[in-house]
SEKOL-408518 format. One record per atom (N, C-alpha, C): residue number from 1; x, y, z; atom name. Coordinates in steps of 0.02 Angstrom, whole numbers, plus 32768, in hexadecimal, padded with zeros to 4 digits. Layout:
<recs>
rec k = NUM, px = X, py = Y, pz = Z, a = CA;
...
</recs>
This chain:
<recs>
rec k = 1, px = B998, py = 3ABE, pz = 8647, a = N;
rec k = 1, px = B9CD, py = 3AC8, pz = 8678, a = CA;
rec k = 1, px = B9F9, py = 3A8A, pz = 867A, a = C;
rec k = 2, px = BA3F, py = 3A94, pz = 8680, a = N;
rec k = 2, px = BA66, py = 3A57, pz = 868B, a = CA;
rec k = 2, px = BA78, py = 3A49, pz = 86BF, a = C;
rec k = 3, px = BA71, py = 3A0C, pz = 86C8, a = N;
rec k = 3, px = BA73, py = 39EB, pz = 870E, a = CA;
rec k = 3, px = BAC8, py = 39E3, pz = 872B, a = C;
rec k = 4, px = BABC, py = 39FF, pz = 8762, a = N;
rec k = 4, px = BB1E, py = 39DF, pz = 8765, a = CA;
rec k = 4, px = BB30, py = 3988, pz = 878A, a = C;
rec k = 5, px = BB52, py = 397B, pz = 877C, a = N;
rec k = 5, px = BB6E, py = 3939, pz = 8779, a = CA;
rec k = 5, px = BB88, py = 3936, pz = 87C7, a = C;
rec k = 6, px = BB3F, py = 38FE, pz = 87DE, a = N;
rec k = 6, px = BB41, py = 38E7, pz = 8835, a = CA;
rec k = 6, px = BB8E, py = 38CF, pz = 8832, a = C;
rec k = 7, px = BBC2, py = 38C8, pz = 8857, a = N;
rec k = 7, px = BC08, py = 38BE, pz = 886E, a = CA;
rec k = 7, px = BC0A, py = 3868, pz = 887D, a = C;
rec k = 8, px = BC34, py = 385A, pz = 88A2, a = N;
rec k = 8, px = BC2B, py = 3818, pz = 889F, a = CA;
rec k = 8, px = BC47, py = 3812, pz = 88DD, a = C;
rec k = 9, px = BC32, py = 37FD, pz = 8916, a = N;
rec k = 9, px = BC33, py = 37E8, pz = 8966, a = CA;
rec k = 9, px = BC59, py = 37C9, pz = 8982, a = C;
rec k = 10, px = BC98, py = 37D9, pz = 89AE, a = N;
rec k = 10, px = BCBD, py = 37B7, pz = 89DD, a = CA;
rec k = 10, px = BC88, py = 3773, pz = 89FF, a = C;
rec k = 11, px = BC65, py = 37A9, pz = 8A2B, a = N;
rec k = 11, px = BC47, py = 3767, pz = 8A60, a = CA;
rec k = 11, px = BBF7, py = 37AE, pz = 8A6E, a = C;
rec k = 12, px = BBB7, py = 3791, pz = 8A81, a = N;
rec k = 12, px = BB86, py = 37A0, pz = 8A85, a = CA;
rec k = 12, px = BB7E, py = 37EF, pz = 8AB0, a = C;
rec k = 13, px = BBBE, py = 37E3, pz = 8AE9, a = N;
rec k = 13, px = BBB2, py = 3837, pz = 8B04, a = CA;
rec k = 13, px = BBD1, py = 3865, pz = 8ADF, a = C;
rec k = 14, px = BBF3, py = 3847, pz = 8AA9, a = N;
rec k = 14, px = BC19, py = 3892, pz = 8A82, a = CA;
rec k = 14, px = BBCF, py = 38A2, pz = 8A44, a = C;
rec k = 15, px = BBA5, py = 3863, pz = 8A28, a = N;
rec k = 15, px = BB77, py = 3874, pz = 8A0F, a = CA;
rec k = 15, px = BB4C, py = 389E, pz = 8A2D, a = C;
rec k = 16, px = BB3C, py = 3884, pz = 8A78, a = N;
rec k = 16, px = BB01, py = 38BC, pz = 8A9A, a = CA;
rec k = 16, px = BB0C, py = 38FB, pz = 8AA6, a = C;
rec k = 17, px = BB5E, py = 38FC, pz = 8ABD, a = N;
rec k = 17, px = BB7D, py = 3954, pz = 8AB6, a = CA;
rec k = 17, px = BB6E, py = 396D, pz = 8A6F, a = C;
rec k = 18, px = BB7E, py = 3954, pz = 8A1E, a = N;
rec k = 18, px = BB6D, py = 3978, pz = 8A17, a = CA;
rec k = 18, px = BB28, py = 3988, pz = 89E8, a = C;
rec k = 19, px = BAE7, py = 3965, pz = 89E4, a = N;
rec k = 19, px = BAB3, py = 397C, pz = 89EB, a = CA;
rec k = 19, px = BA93, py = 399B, pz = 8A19, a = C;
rec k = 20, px = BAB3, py = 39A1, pz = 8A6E, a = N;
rec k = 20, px = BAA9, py = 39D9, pz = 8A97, a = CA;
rec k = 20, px = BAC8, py = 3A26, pz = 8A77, a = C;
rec k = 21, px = BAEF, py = 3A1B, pz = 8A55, a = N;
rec k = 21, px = BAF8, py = 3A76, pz = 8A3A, a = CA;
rec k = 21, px = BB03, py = 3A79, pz = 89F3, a = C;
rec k = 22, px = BAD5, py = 3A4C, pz = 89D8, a = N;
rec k = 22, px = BADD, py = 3A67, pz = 899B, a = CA;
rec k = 22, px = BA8E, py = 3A80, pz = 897D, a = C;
rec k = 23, px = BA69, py = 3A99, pz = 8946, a = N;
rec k = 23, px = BA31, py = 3A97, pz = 892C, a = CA;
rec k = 23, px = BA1E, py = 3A54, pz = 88FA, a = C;
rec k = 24, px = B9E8, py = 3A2B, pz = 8909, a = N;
rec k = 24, px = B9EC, py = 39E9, pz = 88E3, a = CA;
rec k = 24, px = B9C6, py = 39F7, pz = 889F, a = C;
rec k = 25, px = B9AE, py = 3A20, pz = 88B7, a = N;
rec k = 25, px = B98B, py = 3A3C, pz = 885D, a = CA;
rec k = 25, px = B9C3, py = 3A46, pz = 8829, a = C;
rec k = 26, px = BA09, py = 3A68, pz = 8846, a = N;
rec k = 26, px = BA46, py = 3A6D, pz = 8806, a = CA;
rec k = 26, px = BA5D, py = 3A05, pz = 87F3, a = C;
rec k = 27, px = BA39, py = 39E4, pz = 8813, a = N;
rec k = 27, px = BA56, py = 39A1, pz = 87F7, a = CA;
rec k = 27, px = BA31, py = 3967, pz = 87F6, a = C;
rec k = 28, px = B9EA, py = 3992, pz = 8807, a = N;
rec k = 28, px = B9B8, py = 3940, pz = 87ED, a = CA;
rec k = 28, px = B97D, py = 397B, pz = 87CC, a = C;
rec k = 29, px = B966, py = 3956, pz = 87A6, a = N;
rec k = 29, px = B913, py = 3968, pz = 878C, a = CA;
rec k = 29, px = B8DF, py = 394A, pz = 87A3, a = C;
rec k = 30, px = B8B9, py = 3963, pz = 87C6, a = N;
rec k = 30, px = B89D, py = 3946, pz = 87F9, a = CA;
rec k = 30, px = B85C, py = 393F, pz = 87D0, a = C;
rec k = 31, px = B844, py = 3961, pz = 878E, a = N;
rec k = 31, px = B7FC, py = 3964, pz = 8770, a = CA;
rec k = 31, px = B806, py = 3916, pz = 874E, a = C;
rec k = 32, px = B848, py = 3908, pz = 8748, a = N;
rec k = 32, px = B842, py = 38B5, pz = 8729, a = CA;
rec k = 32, px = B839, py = 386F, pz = 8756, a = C;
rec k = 33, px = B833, py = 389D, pz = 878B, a = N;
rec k = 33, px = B82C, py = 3856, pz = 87C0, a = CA;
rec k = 33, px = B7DE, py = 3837, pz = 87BC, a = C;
rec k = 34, px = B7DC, py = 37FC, pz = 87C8, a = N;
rec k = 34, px = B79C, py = 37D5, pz = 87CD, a = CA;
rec k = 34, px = B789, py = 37A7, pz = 8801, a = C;
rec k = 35, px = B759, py = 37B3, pz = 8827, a = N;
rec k = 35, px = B730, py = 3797, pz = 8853, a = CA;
rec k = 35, px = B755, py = 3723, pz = 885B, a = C;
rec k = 36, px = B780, py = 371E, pz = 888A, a = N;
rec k = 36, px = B781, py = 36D3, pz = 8885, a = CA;
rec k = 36, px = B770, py = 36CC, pz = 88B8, a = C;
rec k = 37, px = B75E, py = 367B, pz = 88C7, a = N;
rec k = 37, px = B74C, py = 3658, pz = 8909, a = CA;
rec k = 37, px = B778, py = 3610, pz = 890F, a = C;
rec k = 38, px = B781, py = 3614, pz = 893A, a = N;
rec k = 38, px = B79C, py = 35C2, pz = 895A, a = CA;
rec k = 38, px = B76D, py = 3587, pz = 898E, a = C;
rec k = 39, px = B73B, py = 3562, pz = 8971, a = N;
rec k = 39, px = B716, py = 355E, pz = 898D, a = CA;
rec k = 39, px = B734, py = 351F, pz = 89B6, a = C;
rec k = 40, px = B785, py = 3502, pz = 899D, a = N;
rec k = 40, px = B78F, py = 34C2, pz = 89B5, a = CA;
rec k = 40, px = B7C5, py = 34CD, pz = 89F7, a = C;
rec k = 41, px = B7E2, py = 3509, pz = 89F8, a = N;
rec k = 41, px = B80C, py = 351B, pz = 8A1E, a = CA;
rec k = 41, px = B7FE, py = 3518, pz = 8A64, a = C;
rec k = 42, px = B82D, py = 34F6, pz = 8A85, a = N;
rec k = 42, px = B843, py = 34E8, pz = 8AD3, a = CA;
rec k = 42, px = B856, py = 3510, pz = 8AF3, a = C;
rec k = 43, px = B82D, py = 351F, pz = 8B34, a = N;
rec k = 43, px = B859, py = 355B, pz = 8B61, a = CA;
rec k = 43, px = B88F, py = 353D, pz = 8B6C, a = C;
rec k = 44, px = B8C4, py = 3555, pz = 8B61, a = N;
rec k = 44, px = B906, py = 3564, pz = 8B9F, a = CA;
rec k = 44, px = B912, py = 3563, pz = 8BDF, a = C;
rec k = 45, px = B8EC, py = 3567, pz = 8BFC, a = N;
rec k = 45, px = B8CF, py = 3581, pz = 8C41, a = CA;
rec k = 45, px = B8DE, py = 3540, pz = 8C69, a = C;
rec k = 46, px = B8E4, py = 353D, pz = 8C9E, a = N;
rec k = 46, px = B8BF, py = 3517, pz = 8CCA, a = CA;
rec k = 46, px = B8A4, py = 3525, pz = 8D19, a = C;
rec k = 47, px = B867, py = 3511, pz = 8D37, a = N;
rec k = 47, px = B854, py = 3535, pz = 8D5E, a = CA;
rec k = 47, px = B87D, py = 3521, pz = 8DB5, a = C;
rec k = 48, px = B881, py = 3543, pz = 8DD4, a = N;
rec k = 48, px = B8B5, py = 3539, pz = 8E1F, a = CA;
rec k = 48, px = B87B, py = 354F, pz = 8E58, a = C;
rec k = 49, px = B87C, py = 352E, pz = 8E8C, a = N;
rec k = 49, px = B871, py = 3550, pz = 8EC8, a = CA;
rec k = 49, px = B8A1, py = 3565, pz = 8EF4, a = C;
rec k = 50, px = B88C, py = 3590, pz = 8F22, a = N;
rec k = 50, px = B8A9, py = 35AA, pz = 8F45, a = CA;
rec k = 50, px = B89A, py = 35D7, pz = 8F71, a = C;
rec k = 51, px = B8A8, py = 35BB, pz = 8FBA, a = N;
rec k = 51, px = B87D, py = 35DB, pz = 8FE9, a = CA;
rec k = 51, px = B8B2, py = 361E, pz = 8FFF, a = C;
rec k = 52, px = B878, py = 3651, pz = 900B, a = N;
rec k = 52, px = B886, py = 36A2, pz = 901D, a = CA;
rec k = 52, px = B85E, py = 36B3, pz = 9040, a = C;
rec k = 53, px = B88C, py = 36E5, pz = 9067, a = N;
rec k = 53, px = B847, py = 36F4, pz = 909E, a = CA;
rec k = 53, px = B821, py = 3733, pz = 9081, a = C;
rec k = 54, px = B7E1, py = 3740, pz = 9092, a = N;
rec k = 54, px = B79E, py = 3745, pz = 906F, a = CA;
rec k = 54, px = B7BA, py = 379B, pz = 9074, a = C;
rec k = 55, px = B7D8, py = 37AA, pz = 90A3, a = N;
rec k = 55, px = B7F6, py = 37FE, pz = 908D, a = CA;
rec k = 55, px = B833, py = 3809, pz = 906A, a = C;
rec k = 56, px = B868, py = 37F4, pz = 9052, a = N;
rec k = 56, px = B877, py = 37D7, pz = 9022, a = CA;
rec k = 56, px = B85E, py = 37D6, pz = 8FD9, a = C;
rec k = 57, px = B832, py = 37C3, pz = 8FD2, a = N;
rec k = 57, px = B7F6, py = 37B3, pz = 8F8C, a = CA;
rec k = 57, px = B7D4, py = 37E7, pz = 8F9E, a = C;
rec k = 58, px = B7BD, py = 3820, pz = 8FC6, a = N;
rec k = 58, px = B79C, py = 3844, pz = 8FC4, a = CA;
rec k = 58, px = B7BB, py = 388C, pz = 8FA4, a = C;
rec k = 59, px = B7FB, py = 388B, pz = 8FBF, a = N;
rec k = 59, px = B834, py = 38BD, pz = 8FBA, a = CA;
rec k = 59, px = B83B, py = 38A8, pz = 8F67, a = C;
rec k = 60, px = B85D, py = 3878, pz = 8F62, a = N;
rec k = 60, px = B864, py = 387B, pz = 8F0C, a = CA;
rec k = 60, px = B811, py = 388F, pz = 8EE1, a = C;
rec k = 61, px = B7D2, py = 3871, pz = 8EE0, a = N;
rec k = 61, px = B789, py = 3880, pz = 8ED6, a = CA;
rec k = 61, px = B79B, py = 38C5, pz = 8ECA, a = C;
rec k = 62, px = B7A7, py = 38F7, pz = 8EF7, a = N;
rec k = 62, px = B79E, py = 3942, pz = 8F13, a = CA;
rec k = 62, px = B7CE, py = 3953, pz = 8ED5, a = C;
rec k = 63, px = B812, py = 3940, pz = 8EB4, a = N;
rec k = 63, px = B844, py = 3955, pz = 8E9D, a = CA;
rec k = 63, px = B835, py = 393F, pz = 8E57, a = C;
rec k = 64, px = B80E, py = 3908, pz = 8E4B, a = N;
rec k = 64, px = B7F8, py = 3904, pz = 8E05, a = CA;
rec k = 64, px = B7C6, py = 3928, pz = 8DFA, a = C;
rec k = 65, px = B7A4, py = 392F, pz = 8E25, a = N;
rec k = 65, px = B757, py = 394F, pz = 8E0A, a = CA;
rec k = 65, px = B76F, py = 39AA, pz = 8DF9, a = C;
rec k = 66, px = B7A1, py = 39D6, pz = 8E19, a = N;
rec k = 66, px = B7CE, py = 3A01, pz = 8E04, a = CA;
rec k = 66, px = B7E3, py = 3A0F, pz = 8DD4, a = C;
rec k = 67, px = B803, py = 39C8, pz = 8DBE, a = N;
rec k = 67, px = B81C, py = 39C7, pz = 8D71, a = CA;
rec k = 67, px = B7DB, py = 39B2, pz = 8D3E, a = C;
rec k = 68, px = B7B3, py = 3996, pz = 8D40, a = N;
rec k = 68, px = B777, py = 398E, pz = 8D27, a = CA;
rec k = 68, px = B79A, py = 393F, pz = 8D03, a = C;
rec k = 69, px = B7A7, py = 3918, pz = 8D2B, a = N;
rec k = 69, px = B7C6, py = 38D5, pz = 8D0E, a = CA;
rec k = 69, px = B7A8, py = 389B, pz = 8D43, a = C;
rec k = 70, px = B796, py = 385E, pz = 8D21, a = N;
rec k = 70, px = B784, py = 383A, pz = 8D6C, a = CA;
rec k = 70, px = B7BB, py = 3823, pz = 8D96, a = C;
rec k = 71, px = B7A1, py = 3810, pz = 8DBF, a = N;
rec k = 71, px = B7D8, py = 3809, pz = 8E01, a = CA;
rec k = 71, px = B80E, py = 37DF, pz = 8E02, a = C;
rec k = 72, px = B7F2, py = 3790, pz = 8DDB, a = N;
rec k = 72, px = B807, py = 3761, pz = 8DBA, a = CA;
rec k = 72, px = B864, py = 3768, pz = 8D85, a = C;
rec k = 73, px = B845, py = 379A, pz = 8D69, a = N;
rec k = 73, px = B874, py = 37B0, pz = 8D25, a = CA;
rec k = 73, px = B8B2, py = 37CE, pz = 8D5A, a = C;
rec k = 74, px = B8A5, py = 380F, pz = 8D7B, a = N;
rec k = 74, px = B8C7, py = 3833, pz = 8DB0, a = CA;
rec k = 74, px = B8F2, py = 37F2, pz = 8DE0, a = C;
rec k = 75, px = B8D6, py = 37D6, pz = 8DFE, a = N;
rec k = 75, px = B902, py = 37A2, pz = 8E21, a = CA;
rec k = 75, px = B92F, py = 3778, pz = 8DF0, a = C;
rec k = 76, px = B919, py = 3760, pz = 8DA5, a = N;
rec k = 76, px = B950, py = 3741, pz = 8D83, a = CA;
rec k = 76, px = B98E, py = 3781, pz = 8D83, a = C;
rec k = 77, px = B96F, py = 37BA, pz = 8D65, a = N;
rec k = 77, px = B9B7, py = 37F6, pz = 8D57, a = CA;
rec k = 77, px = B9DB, py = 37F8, pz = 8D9B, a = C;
rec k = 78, px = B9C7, py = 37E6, pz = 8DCF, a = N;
rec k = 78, px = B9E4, py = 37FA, pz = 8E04, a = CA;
rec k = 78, px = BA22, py = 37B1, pz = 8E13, a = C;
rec k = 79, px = B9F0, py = 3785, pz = 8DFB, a = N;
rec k = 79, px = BA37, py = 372F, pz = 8E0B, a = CA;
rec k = 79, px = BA66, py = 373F, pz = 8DDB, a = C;
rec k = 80, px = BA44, py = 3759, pz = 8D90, a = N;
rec k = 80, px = BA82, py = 3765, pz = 8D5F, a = CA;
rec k = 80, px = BAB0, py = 3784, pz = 8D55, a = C;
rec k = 81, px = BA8E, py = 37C9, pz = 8D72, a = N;
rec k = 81, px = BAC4, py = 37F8, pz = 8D8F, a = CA;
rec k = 81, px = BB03, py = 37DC, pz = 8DD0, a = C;
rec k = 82, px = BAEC, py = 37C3, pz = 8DFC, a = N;
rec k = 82, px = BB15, py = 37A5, pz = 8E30, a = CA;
rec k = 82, px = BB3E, py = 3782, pz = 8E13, a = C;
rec k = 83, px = BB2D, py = 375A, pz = 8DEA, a = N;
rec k = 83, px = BB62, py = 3723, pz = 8DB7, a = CA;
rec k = 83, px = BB86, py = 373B, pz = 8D98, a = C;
rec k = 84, px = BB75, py = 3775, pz = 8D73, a = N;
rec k = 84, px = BB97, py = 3793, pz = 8D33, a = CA;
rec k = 84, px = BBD5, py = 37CF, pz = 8D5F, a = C;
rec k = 85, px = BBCE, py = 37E2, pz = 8DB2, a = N;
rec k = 85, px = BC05, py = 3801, pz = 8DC0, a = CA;
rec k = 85, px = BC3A, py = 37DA, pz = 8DEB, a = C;
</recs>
């Protein structure tokens, strides 16, 4: 099968639009991929506190455990989302 030729990217949300509607099997071969590790790599991350009141954190808990995501992950989409509108 011939693979069609991935496009080449404005900026990262026009990439994510369009591997959201396209099929990735018409443009990668996925039986050639191989198992790597990064064993030296640095989170990105860094950790924050931040006080909330305990219903609050219970209400989001209730809304991840829904989505089957931890609660943690759900509160970042929710700052990013706020940012990103």
């Amino acid at each position: 099968m011939k693979l069609k030729k991935i496009p080449k990217f404005k900026s990262e949300k026009e990439e994510r639009e369009f591997w959201q509607r396209v099929d990735s099997t018409e443009y990668v071969d996925y039986k050639t991929f191989s198992r790597v590790s990064f064993p030296n790599l640095k989170l990105t991350t860094k950790p924050v506190t931040i006080r909330l009141p305990e219903s609050l954190i219970d209400r989001v808990k209730i809304e991840a455990h829904k989505m089957d995501i931890p609660y943690q992950a759900l509160m970042k989409k929710f700052i990013y989302d706020g940012l990103s509108s």
